[in-house]
VOGU-3710 file (C-alpha; in Angstrom, 3 decimals, decimal comma):
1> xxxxxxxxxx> 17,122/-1,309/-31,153  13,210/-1,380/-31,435  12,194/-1,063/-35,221  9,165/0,850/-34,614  7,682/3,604/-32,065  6,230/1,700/-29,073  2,285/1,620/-29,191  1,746/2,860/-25,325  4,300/6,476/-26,756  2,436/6,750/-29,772
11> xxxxxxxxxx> -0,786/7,004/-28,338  0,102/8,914/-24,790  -1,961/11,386/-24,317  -0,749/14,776/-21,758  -0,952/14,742/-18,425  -4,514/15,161/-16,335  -5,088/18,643/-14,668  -5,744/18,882/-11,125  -9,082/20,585/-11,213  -10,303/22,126/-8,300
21> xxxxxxxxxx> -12,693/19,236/-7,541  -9,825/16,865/-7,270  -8,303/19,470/-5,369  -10,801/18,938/-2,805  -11,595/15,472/-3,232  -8,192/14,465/-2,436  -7,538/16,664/0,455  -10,754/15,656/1,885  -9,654/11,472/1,063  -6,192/12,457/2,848
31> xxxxxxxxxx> -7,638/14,307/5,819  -9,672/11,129/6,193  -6,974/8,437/5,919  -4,844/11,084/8,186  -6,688/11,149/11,113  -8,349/7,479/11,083  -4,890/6,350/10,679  -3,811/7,580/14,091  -6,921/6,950/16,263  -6,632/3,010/14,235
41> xxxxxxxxxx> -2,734/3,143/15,706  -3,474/4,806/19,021  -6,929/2,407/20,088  -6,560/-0,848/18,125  -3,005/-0,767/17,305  -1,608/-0,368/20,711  -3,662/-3,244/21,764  -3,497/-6,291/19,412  0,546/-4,797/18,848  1,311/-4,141/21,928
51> xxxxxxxxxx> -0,854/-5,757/24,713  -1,800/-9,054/23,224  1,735/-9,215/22,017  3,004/-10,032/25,794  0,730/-13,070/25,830  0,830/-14,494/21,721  3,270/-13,412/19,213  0,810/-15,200/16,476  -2,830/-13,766/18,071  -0,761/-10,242/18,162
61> xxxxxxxxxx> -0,340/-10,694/14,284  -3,784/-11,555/13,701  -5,431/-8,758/15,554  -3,326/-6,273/14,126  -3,623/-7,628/10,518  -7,144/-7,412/10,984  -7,262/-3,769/12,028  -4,490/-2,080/10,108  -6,160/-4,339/7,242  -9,239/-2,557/7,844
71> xxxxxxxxxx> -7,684/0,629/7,671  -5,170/-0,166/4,468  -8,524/-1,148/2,502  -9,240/2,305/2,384  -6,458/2,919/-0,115  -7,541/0,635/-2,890  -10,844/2,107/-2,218  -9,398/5,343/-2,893  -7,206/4,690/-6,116  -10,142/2,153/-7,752
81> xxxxxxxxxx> -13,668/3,599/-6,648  -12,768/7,078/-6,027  -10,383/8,289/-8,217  -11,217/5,674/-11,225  -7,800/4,028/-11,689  -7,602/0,954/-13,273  -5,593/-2,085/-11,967  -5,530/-4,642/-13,988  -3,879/-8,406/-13,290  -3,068/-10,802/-15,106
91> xxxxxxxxxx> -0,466/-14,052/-15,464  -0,928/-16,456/-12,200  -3,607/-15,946/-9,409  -2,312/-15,978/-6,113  -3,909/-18,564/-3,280  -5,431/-16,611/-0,259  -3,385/-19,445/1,966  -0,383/-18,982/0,467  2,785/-17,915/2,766  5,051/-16,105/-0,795
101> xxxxxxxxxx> 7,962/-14,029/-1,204  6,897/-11,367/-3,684  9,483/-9,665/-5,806  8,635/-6,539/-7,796  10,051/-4,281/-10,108  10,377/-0,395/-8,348  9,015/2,051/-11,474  8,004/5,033/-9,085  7,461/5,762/-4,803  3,999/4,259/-4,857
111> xxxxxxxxxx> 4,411/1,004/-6,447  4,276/-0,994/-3,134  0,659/0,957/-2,257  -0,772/-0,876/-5,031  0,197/-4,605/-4,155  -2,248/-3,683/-1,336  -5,249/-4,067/-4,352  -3,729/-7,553/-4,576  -3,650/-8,108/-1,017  -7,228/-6,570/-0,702
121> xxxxxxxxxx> -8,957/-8,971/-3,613  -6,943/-12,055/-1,704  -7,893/-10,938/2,175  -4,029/-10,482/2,968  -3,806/-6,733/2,490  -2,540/-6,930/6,848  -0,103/-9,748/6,212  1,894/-7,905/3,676  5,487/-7,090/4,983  7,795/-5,129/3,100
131> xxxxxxxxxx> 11,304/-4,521/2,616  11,477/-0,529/2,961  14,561/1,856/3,076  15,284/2,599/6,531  14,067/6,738/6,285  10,318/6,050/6,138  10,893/4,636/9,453  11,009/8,411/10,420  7,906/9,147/9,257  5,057/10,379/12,136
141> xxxxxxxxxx> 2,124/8,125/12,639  3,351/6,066/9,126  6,664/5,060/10,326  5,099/4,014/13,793  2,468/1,563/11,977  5,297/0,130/9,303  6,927/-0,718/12,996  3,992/-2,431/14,218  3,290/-4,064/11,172  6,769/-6,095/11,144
151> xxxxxxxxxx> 8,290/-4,195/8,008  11,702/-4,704/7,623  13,945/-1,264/7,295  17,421/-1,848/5,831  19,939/0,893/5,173  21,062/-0,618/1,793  24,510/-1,698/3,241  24,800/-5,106/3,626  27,571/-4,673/6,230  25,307/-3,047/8,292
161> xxxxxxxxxx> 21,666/-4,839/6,966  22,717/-8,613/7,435  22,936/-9,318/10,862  19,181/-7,096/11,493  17,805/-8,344/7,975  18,289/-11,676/9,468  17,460/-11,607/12,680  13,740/-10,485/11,653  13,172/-12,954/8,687  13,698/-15,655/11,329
171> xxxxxxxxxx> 10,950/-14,573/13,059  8,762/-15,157/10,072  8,736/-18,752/9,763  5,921/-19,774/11,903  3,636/-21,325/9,196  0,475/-20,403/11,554  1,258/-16,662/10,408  0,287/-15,770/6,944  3,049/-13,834/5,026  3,116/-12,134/2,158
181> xxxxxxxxxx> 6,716/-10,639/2,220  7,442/-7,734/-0,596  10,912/-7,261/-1,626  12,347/-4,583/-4,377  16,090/-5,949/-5,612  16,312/-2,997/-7,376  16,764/-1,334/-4,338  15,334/2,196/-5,433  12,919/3,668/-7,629  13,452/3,963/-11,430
191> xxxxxxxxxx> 14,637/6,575/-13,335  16,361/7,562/-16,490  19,605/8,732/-14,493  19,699/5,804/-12,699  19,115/3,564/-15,579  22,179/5,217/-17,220  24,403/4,198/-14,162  23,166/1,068/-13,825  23,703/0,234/-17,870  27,311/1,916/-17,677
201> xxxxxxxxxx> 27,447/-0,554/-14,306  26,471/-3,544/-16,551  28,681/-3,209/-19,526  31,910/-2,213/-17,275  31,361/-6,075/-15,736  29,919/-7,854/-18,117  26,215/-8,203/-17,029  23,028/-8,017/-18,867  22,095/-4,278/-19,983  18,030/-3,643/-18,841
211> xxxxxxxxxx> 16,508/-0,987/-20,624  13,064/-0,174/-18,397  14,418/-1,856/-15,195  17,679/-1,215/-12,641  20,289/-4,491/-12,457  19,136/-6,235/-9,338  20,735/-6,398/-5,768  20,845/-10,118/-5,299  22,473/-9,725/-1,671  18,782/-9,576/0,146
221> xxxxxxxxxx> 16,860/-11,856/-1,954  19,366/-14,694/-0,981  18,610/-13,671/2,522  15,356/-13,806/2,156  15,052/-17,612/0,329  17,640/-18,780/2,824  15,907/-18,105/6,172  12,177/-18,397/4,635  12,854/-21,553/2,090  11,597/-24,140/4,338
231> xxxxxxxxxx> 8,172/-21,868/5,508  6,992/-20,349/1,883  4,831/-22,102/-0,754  5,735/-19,650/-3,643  7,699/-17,216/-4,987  6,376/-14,474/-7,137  7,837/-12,170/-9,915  5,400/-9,301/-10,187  5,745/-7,043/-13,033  4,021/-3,523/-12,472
241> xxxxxxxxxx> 3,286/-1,167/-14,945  1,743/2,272/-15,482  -0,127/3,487/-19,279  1,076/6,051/-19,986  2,601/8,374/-16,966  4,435/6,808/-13,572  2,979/8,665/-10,841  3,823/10,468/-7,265  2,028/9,918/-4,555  0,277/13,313/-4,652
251> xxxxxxxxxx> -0,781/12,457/-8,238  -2,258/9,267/-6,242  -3,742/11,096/-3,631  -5,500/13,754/-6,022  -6,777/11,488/-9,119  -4,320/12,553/-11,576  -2,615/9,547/-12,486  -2,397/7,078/-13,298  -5,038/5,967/-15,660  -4,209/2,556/-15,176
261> xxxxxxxxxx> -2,054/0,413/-13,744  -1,076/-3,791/-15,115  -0,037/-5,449/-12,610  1,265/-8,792/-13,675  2,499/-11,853/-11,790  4,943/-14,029/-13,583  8,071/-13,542/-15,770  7,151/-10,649/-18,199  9,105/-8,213/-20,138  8,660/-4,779/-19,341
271> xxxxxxxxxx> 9,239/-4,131/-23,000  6,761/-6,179/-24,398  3,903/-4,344/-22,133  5,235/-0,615/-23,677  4,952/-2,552/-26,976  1,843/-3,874/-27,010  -0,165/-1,898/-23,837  -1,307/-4,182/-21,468  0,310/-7,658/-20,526  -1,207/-11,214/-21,769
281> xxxxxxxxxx> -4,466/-12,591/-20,546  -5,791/-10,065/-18,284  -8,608/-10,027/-15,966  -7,237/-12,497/-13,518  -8,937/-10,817/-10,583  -12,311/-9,273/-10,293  -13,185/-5,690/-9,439  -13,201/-4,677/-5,966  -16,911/-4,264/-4,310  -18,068/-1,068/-4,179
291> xxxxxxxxxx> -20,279/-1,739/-1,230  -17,806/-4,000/0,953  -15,799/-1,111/0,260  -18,134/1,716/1,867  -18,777/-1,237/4,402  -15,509/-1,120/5,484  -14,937/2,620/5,149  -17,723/3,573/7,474  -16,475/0,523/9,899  -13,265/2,098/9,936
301> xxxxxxxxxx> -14,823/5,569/10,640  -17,416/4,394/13,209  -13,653/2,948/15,279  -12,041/5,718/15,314  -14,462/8,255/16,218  -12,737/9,184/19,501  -14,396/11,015/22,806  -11,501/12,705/23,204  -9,321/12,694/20,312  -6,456/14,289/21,782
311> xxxxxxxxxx> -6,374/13,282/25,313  -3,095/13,384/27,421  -3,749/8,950/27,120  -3,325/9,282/23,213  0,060/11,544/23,617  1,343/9,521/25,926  0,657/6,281/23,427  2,046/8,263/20,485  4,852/8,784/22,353  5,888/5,508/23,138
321> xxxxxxxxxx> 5,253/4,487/19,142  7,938/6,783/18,584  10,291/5,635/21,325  9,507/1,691/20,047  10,011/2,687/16,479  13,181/4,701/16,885  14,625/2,046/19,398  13,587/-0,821/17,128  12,323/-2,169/20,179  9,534/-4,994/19,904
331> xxxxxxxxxx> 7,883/-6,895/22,793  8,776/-10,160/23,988  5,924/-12,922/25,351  5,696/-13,570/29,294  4,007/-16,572/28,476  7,113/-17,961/25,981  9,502/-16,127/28,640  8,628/-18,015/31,487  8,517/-20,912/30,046  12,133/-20,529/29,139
341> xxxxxxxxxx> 12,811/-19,811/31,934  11,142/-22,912/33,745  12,736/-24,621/31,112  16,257/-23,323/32,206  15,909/-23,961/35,875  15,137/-27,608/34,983  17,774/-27,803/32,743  20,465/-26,249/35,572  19,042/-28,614/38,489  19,631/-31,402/35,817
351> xxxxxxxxxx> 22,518/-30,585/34,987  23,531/-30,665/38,895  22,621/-34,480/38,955  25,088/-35,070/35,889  28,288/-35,260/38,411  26,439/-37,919/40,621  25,062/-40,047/37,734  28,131/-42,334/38,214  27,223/-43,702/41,786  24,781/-46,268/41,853
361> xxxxxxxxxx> 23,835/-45,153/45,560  21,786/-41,778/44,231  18,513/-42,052/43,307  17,916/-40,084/40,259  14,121/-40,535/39,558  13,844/-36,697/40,364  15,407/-35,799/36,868  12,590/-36,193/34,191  13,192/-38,568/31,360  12,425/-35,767/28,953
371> xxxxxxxxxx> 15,081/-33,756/30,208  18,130/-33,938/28,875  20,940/-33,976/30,839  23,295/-31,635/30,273  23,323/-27,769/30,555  21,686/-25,885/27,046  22,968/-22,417/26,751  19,926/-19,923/25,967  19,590/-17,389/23,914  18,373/-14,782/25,681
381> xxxxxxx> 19,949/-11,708/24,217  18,461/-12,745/21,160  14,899/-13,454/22,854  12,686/-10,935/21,301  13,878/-12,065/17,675  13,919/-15,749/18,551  10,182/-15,873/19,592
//
């Protein structure tokens, strides 16, 4: 048991009021991040995720980081110019080339939104993939872009996540892609209830008892190292937490909280920053530019101004999103197809020369050395997670 009062309860002050100008201010930000986000999915989404996709799996990835990075950008803009939140990092400093698993503690539904600061400062806020409960695949226009983006939805049943959970990692190893891939082992948000359950869970079996964090689910982690291991360069523990109040994402989207949030990226106690306030050595990153920022904001605009914003094209488009999303359905190559498919005609006509190798009358410079000489079985129900 703590001996004394922790410093961050003795000093926390009541929650902010939602004024009427952060009434406004925040519908205003949403209505903006709203509508840009569907004309950025409908015109630039559909063609680096879709249409580019048929011809390079890695140029798809780059076009579409690039524009749904453009768009993202706008949320740290929001949380750190607009509504004055603090972020604050500290421990290691992530390399922009780095290909990392990140793991991160789940204190409320908006933790993940603010790994995009990180991503922002580090020019990766498109490459960041997460590992999301399978229900915010449902949601309009949002769900659609999590598709396109290559997040991974899991049920939270490893009977039923395993075989899907693995099929996408393994299309993740290409080191030409960067990767930042998010993962939450506690599997759900925090909360005192589920803290109880989880401590009552620990001391039935024997296992550590976590005060300010949920016992881990180890299960998709171990996925994640054994598919990944041979394409990452680091693994990160990120520790995230909020002065004073844990907030909502409507508390997010209107300025009331937080006040700040640490963000910290090595092994840290949880209890040591509701000790003391803040974590060790802060002020690994920089601020974010407020004029890059409105840069980008009125790039982000000036795209998705549309002629006709809801032409019978963009239904049609936002209809197939939703058909793709629901079906899980993702694109596969020509160019990689046909070449299989070259690949498996020479391999059958090679194969045909096999029974005839024996009889020194055949000539069998046709066959190319290269080739080898016996029939490969494809995997071409497996195709579109393969390549």
């Amino acid at each position: 048991m703590e001996a004394s009062k922790p410093l961050i309860e003795k000093n926390r002050p009541g929650p902010q009021c939602l004024t009427p100008l952060r009434m406004v201010r925040g519908v205003l930000c949403l209505a903006i991040l709203l509508s840009t986000a569907f004309m950025t999915l409908i015109y630039g989404g559909f063609i680096t995720a879709v249409v580019l996709r048929f011809f390079s799996i890695h140029y798809s990835r780059r076009g579409t980081s690039f524009i749904f990075g453009s768009w993202l950008a706008l949320w740290p803009f929001m949380f750190e110019k607009i509504n004055r939140t603090k972020v604050i990092f500290s421990g290691d400093s992530v390399p922009a080339g780095e290909r990392v698993l990140l793991i991160a503690n789940h204190r409320t539904e908006v933790d993940w939104m603010y790994l995009w600061n990180l991503g922002l400062r580090k020019g990766r806020q498109g490459y960041i993939k997460y590992i999301l409960k399978s229900s915010l695949m449902k949601l309009p226009i949002f769900g659609w872009a999590f598709h396109l983006l290559e997040f991974v939805f899991v049920e939270r049943k490893w009977d039923v996540d395993q075989t899907h959970l693995h099929q996408m990692l393994s299309t993740f190893k290409d080191p030409q892609d960067p990767l930042w891939l998010a993962l939450f082992p506690e599997g759900t948000d925090y909360n005192e209830q589920k803290c109880l359950r989880s401590q009552n869970y620990a001391d039935e079996n024997g296992l550590p008892i976590l005060k300010h964090v949920l016992l881990p689910k180890t299960k998709g982690y171990c996925a994640c190292l054994e598919e990944l291991s041979g394409s990452l360069d680091a693994v990160y523990d990120v520790t995230i937490g909020y002065k004073y109040h844990c907030p909502s994402l409507l508390d997010n989207a209107f300025g009331v909280e937080p006040s700040e949030v640490h963000i910290h990226l090595k092994d840290q106690l949880l209890s040591d920053f509701y000790l003391q306030g803040n974590f060790p050595n802060e002020g690994t990153e920089g601020s974010l530019s407020i004029s890059k920022c409105l840069a980008n904001l009125t790039g982000v605009i000036a795209f998705t101004v549309p002629t006709r914003p809801y032409s019978h094209g963009s239904l049609d488009v936002a209809g197939y999103f939703a058909s793709v999303t629901f079906f899980s359905i993702r694109q596969v190559p020509i160019l990689s197809h046909l070449k299989l498919m070259i690949r498996a005609k020479e391999q059958k006509e090679c194969s045909l020369v096999v029974g005839v190798l024996d009889d020194p009358r055949q000539n069998h410079s046709s066959c190319p050395s290269n080739i080898v000489t016996a029939p490969i079985s494809l995997p071409f129900p497996s195709l579109q997670h393969a390549y």
